[in-house]
PASEBA-1860 file (N, C-alpha, C; in nm, 3 decimals):
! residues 246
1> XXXXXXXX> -1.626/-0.452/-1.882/-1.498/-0.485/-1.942/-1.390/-0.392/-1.888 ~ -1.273/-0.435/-1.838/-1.189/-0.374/-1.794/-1.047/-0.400/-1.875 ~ -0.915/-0.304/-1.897/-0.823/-0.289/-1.968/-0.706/-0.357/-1.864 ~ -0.666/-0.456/-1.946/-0.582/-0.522/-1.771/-0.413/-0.518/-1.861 ~ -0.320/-0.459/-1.804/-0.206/-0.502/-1.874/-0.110/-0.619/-1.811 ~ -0.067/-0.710/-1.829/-0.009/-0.856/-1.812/0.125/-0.818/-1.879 ~ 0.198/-0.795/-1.717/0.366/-0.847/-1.758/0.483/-0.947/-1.714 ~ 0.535/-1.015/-1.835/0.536/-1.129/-1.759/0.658/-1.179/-1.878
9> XXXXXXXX> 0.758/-1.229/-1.875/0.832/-1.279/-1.933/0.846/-1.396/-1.995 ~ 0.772/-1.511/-1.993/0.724/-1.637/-2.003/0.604/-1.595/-2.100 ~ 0.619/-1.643/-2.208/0.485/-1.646/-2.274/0.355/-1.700/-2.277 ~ 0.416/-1.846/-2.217/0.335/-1.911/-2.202/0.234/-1.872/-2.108 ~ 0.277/-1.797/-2.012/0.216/-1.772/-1.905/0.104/-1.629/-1.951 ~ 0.221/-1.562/-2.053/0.096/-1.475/-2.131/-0.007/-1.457/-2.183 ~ 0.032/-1.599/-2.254/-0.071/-1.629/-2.388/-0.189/-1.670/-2.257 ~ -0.161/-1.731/-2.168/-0.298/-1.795/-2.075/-0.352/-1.717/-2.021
17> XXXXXXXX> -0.296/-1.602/-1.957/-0.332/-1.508/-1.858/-0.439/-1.412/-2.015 ~ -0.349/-1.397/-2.077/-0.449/-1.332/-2.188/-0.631/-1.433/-2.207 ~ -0.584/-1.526/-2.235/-0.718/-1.623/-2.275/-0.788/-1.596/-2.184 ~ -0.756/-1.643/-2.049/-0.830/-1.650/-1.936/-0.923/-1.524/-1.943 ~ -0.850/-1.403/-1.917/-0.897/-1.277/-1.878/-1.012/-1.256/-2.005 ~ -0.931/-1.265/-2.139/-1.026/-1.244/-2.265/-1.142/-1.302/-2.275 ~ -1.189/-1.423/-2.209/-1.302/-1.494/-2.229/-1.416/-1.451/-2.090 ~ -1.341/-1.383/-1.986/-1.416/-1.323/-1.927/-1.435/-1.164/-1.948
25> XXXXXXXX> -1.413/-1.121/-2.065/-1.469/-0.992/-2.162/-1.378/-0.872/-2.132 ~ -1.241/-0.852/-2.051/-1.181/-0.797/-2.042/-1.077/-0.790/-2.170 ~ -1.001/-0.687/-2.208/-0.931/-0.598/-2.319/-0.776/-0.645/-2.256 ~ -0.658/-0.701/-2.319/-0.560/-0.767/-2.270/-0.506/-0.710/-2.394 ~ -0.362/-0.658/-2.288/-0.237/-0.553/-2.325/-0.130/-0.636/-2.255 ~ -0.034/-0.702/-2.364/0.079/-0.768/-2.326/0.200/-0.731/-2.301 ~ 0.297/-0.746/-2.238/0.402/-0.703/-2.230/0.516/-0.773/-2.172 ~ 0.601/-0.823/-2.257/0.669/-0.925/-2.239/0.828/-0.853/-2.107
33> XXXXXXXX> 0.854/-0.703/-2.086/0.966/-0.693/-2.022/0.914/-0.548/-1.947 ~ 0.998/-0.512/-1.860/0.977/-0.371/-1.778/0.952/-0.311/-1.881 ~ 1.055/-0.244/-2.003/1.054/-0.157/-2.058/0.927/-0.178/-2.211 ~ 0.824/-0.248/-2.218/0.741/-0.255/-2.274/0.601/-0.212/-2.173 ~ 0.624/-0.260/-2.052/0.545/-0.232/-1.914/0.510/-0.086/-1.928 ~ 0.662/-0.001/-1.948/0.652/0.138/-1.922/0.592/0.189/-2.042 ~ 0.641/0.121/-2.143/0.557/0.203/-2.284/0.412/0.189/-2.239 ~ 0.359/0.089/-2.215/0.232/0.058/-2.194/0.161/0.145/-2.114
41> XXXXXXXX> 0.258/0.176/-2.021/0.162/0.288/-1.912/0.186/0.426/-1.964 ~ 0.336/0.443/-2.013/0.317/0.603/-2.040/0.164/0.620/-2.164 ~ 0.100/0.525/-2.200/-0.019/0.509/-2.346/-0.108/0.565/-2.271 ~ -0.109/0.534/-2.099/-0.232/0.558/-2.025/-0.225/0.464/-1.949 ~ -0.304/0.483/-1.804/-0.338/0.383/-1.727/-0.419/0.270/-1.732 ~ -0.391/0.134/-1.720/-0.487/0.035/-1.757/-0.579/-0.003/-1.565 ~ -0.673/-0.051/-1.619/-0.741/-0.032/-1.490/-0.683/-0.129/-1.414 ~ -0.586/-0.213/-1.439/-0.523/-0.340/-1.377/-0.378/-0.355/-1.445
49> XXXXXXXX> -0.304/-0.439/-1.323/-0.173/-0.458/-1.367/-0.155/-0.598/-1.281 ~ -0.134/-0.689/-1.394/-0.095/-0.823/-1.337/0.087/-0.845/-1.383 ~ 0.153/-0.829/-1.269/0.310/-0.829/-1.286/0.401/-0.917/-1.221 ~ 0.488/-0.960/-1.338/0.601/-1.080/-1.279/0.712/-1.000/-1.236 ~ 0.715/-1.063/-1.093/0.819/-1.030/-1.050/0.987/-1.045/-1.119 ~ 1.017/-1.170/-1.112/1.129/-1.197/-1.190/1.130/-1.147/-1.348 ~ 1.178/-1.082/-1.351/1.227/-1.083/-1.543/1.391/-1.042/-1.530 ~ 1.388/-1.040/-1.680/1.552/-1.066/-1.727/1.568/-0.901/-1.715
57> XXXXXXXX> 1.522/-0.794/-1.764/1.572/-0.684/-1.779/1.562/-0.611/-1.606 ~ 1.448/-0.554/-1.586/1.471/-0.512/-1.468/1.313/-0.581/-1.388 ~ 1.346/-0.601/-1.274/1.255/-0.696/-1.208/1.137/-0.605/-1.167 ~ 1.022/-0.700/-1.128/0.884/-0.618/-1.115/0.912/-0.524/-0.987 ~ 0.960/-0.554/-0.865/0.937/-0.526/-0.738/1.047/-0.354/-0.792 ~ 1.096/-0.370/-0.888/1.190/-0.208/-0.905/1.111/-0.118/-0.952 ~ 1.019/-0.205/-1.080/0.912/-0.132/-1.198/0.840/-0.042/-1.089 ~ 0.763/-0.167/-0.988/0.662/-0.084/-0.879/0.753/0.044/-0.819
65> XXXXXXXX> 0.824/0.019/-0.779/0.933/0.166/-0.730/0.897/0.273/-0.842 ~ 0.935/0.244/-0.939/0.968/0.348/-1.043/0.808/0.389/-1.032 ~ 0.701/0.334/-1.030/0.567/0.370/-1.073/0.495/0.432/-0.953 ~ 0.557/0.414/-0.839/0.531/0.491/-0.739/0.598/0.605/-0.711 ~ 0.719/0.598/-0.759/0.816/0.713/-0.767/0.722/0.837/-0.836 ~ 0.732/0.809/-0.942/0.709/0.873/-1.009/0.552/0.919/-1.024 ~ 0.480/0.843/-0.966/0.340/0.903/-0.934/0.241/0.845/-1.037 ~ 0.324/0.717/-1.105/0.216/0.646/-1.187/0.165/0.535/-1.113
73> XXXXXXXX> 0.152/0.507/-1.018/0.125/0.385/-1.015/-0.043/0.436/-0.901 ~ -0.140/0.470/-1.011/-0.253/0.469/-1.018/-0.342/0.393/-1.005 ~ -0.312/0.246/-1.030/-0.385/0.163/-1.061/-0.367/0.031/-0.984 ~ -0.426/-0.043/-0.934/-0.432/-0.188/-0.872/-0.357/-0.250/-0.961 ~ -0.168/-0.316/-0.862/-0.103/-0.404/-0.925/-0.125/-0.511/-0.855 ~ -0.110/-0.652/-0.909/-0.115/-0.780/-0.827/0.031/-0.874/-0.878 ~ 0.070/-0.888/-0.779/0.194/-0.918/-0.846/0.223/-1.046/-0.823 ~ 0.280/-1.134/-0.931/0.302/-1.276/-0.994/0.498/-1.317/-0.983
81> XXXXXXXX> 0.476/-1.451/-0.899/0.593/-1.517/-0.882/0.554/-1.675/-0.857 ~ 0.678/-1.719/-0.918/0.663/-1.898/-0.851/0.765/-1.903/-0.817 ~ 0.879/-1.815/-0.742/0.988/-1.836/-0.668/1.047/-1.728/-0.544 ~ 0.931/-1.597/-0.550/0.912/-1.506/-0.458/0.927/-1.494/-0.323 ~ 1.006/-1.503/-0.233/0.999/-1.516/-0.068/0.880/-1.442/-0.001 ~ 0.889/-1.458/0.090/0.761/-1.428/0.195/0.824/-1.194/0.190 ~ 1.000/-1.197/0.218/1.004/-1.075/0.248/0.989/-0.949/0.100 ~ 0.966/-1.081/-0.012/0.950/-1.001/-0.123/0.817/-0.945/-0.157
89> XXXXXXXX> 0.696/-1.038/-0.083/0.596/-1.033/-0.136/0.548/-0.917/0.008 ~ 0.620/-0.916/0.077/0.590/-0.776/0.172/0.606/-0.639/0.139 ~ 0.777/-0.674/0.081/0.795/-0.577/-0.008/0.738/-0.453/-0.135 ~ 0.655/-0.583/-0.209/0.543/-0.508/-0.300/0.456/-0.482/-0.210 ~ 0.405/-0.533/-0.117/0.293/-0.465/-0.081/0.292/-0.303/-0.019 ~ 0.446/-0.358/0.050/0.459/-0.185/0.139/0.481/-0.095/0.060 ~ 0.522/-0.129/-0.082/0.523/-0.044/-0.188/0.388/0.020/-0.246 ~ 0.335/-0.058/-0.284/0.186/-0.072/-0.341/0.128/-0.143/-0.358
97> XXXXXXXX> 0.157/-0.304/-0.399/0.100/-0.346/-0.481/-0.018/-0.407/-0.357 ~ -0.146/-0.466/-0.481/-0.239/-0.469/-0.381/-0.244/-0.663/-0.342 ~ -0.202/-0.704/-0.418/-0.251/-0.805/-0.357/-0.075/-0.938/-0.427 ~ -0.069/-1.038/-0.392/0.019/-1.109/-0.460/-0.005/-1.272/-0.464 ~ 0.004/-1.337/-0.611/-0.021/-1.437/-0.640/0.106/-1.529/-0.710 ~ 0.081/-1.653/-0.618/0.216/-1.768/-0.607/0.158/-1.814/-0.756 ~ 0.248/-1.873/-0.835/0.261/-1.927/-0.971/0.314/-2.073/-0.932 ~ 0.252/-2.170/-0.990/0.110/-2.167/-1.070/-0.005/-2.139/-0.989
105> XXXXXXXX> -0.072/-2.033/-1.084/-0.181/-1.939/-1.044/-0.290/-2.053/-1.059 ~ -0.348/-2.050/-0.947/-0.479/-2.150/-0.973/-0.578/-2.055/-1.020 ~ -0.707/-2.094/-1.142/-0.790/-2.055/-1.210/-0.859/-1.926/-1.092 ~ -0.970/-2.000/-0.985/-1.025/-1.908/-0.942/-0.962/-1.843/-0.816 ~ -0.821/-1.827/-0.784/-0.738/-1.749/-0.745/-0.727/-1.634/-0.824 ~ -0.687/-1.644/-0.929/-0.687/-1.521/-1.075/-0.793/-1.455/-1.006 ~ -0.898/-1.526/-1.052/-1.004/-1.433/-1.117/-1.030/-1.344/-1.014 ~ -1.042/-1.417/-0.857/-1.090/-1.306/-0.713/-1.011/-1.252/-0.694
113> XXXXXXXX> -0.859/-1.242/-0.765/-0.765/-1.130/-0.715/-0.812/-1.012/-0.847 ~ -0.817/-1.077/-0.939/-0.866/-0.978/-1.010/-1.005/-0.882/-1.044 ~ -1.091/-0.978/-0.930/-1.210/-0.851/-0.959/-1.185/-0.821/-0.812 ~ -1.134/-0.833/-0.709/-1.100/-0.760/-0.605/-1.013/-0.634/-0.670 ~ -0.927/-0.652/-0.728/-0.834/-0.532/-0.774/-0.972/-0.413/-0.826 ~ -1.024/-0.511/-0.950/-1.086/-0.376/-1.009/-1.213/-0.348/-0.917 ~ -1.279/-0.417/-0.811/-1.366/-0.309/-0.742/-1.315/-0.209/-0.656 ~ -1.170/-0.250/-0.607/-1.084/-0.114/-0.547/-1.081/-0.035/-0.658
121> XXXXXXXX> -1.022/-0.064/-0.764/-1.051/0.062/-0.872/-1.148/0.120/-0.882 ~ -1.271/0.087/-0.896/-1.353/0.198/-0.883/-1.414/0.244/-0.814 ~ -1.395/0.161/-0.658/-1.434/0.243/-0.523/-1.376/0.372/-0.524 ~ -1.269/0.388/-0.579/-1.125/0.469/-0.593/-1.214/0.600/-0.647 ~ -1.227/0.531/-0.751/-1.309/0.604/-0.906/-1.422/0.658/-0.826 ~ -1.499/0.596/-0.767/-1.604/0.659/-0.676/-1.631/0.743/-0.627 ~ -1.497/0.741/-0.494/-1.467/0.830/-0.388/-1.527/0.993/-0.422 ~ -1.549/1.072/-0.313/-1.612/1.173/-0.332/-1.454/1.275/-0.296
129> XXXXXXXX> -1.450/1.370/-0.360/-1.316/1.479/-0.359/-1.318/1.541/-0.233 ~ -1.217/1.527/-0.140/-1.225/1.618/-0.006/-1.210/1.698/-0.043 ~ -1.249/1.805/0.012/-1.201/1.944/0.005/-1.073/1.956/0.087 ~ -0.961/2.031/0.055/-0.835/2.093/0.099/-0.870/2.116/0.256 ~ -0.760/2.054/0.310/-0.761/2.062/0.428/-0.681/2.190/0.495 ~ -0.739/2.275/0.604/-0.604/2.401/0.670/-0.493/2.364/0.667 ~ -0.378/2.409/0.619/-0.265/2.411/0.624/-0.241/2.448/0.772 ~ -0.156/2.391/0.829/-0.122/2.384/0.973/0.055/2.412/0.970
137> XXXXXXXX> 0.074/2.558/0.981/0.216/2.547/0.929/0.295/2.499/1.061 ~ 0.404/2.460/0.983/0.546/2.401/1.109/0.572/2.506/1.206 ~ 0.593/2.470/1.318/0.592/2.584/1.427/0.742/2.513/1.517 ~ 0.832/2.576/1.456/0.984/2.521/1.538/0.958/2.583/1.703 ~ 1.013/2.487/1.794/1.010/2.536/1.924/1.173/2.585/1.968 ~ 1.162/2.680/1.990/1.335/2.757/2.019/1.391/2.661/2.034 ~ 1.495/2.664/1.956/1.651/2.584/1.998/1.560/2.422/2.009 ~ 1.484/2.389/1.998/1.435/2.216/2.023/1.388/2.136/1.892
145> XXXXXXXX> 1.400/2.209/1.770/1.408/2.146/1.602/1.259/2.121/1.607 ~ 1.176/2.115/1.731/1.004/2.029/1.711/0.941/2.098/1.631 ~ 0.885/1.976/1.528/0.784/2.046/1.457/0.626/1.955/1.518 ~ 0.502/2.031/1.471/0.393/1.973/1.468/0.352/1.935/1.349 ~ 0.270/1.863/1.359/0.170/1.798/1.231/0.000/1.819/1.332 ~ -0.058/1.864/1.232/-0.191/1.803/1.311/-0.317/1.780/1.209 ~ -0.412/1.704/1.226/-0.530/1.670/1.152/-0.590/1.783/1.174 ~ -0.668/1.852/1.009/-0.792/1.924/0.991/-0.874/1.986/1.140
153> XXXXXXXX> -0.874/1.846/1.183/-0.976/1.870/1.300/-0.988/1.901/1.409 ~ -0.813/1.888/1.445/-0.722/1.952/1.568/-0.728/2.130/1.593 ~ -0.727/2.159/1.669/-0.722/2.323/1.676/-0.592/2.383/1.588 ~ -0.609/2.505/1.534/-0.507/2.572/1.427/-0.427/2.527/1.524 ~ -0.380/2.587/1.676/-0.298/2.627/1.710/-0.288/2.480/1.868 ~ -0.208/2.382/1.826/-0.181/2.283/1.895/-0.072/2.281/1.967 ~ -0.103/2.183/2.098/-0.001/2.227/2.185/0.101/2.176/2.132 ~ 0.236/2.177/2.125/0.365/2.148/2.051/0.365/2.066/2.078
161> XXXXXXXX> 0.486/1.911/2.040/0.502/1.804/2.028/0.591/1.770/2.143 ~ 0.599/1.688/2.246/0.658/1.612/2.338/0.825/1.620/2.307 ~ 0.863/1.688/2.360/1.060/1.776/2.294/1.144/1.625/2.366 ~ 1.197/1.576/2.291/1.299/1.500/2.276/1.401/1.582/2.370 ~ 1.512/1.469/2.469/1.615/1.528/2.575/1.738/1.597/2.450 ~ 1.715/1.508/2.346/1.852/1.510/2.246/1.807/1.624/2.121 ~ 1.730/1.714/2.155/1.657/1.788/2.042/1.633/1.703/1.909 ~ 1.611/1.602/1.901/1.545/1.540/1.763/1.430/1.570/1.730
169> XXXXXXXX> 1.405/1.612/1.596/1.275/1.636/1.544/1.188/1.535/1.581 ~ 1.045/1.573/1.596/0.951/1.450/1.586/0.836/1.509/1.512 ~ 0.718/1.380/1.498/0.606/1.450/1.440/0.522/1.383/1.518 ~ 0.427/1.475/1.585/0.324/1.426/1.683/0.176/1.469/1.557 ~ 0.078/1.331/1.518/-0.017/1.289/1.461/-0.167/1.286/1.524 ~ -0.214/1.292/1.536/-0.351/1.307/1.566/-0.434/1.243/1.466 ~ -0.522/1.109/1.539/-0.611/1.050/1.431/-0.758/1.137/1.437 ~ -0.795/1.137/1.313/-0.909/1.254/1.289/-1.044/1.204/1.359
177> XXXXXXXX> -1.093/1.276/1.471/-1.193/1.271/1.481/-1.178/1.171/1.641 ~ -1.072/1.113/1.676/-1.056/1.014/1.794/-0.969/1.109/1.909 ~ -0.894/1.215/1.849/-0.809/1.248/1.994/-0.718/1.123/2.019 ~ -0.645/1.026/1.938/-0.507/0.933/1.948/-0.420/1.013/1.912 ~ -0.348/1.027/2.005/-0.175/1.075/1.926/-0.086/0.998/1.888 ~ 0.006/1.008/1.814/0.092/0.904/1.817/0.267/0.999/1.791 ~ 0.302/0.917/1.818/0.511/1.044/1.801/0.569/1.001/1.708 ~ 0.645/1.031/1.620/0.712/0.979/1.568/0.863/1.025/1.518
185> XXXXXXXX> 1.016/0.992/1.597/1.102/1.115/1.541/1.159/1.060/1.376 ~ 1.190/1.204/1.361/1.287/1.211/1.262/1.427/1.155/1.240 ~ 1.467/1.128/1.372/1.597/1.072/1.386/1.634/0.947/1.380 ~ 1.504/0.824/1.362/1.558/0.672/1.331/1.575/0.653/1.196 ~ 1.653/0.533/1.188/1.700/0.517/1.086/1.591/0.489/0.975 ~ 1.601/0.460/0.852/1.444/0.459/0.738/1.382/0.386/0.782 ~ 1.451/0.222/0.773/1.372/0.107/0.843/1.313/0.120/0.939 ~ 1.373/0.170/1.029/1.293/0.141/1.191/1.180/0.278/1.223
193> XXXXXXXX> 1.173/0.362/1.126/1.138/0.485/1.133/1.001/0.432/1.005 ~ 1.041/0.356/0.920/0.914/0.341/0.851/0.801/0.205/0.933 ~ 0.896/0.108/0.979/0.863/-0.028/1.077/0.767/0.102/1.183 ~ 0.786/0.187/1.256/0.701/0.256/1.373/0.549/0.296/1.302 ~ 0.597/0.359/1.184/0.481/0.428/1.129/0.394/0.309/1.115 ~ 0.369/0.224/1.004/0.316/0.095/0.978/0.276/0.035/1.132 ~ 0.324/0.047/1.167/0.275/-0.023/1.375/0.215/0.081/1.425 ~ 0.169/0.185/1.396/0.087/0.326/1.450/-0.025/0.273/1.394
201> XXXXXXXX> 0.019/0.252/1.230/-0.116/0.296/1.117/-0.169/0.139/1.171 ~ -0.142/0.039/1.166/-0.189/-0.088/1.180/-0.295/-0.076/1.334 ~ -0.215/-0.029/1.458/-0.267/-0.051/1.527/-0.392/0.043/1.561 ~ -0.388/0.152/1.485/-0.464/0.236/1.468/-0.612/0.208/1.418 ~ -0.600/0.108/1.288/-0.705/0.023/1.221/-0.762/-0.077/1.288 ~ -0.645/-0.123/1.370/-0.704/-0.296/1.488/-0.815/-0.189/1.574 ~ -0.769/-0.061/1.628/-0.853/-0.027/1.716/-0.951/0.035/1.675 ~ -1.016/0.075/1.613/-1.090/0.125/1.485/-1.210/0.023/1.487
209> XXXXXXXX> -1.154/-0.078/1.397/-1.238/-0.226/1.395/-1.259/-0.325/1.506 ~ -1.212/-0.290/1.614/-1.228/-0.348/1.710/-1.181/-0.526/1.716 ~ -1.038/-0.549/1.608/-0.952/-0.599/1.626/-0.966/-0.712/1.532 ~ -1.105/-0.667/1.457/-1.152/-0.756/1.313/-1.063/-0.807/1.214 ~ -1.004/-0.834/1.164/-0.836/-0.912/1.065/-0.972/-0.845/0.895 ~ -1.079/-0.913/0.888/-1.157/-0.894/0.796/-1.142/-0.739/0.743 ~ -1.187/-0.702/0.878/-1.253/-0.547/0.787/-1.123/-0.448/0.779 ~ -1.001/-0.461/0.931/-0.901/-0.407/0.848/-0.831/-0.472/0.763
217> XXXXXXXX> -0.853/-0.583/0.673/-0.814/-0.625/0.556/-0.866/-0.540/0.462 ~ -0.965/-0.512/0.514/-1.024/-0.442/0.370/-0.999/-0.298/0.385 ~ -0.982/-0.268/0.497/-0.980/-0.099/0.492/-0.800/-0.071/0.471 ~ -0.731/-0.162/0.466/-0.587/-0.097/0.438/-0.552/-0.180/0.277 ~ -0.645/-0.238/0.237/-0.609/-0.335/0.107/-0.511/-0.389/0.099 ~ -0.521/-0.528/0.195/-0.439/-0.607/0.174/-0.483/-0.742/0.209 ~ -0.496/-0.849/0.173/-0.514/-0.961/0.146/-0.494/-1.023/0.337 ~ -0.599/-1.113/0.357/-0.602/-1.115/0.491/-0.419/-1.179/0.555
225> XXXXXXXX> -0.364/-1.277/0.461/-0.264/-1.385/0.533/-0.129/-1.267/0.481 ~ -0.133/-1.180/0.413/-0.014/-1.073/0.401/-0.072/-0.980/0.532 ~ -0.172/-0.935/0.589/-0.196/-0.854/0.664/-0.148/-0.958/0.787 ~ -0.220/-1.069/0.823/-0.104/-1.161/0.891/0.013/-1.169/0.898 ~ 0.123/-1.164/0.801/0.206/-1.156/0.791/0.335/-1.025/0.843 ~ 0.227/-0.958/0.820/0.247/-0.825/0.844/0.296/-0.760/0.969 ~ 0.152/-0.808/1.051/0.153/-0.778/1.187/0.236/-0.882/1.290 ~ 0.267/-0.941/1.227/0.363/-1.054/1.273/0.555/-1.037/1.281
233> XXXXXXXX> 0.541/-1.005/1.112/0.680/-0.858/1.159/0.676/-0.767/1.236 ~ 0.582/-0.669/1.222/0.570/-0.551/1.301/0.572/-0.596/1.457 ~ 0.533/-0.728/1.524/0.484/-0.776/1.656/0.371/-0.687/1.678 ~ 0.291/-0.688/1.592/0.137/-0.634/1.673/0.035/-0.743/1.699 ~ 0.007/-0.742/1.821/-0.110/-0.889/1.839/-0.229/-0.790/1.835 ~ -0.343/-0.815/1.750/-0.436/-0.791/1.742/-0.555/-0.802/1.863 ~ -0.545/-0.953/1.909/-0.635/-1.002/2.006/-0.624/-0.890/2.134 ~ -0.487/-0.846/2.116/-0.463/-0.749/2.262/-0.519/-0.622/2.240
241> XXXXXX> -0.476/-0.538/2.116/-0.527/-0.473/2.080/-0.709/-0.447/2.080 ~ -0.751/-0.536/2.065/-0.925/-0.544/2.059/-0.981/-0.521/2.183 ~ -0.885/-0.630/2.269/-0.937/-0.592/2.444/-0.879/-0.433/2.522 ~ -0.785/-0.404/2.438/-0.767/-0.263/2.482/-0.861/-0.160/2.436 ~ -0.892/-0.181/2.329/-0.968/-0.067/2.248/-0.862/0.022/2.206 ~ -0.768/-0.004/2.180/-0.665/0.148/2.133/-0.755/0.150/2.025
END
């Protein structure tokens, strides 16, 4: 039995989502607006969050902000619309949420988004505690702003980061255990500076899995046709990726 909280402005849609879930032995916590959402979580974390996007007070896709902001958002959200665009439902995801469902919710749509959510929960719950990784402090290069970043596994003392003609910061990454670098400066704008990262981390996983859609579906948690979607903004072709081996 799992504690699922359901927010959703429509009752009707409550009262069902409640039944549904209740008759498959799960504990259902209602909440008709954001600010009942938040009471609900400041009570404690529920092991699930099924959330409507649209409401009258403040909309789901802000709530998720606030719950990531703030370092609550602990828990597998799946988030609920029947009028949602394609760049909204990207939106939650690059935020957090894990998975997203078009309204009207078909029966066994629910249910596999929802025990997908809660076995990420307790893979989560699972996980074994890393130990603290070396601190690798910032090492400015005279007059050139570069800083390093490097993985655990990289030597303390790494060769500095590829110096920009225009002295812009960058952060040169190292995937653990492969020897990939990747650059990234400080100086693009959020969008195009968060758009690079997401096209590192993506292509990073294609090459990993050897260009599988399946298994990095599952290893970045996200639903295979949003991970489609995804890489389709970003322009990453997978198929190329696989024959490269990055």
């Amino acid at each position: 039995m799992a504690n699922i909280l359901v927010v959703d402005d429509e009752m009707g849609i409550r009262e069902l989502l409640s039944e549904i879930l209740g008759d498959e032995g799960h504990a259902i916590t209602l909440a008709e607006n954001a600010q009942q959402a938040r009471e609900a979580r400041a009570g404690g974390a529920p092991d699930l969050v099924l959330l409507d996007i649209w409401m009258p007070d403040t909309d789901g896709v802000t709530l998720l902000k606030e719950w990531q902001r703030d370092g609550l958002l602990t828990m597998p959200v799946i988030m609920m619309s029947g009028h949602a665009t394609i760049d909204t439902a990207v939106e939650a995801t690059r935020i957090g949420a894990l998975n997203f469902l078009e309204k009207p919710i078909a029966l066994q749509k629910l249910l596999k988004a929802v025990q997908q959510g809660l076995t990420r929960a307790q893979e989560v719950a699972r996980a074994p505690l890393v130990p603290p990784r070396p601190v690798v402090a910032a090492v400015p290069v005279a007059d050139s702003g570069v800083v390093t970043a490097a993985a655990a596994s990289a030597p303390m003392y790494a060769p500095p980061a590829p110096q920009m003609t225009n002295g812009s910061r960058m952060v040169h990454a190292i995937s653990q255990g492969e020897g990939t670098g990747y650059t990234l400066s400080f100086d693009l704008p959020l969008r195009e500076a968060r758009d690079a990262f997401e096209r590192m981390y993506f292509e990073h996983h294609l090459g990993r899995e050897g260009g599988s859609m399946t298994r990095v579906a599952e290893k970045t948690g996200l639903e295979r046709t949003h991970l489609y979607r995804k890489l389709k903004q970003l322009g990453v072709e997978p198929g190329k990726l696989a024959k490269k081996g990055v």
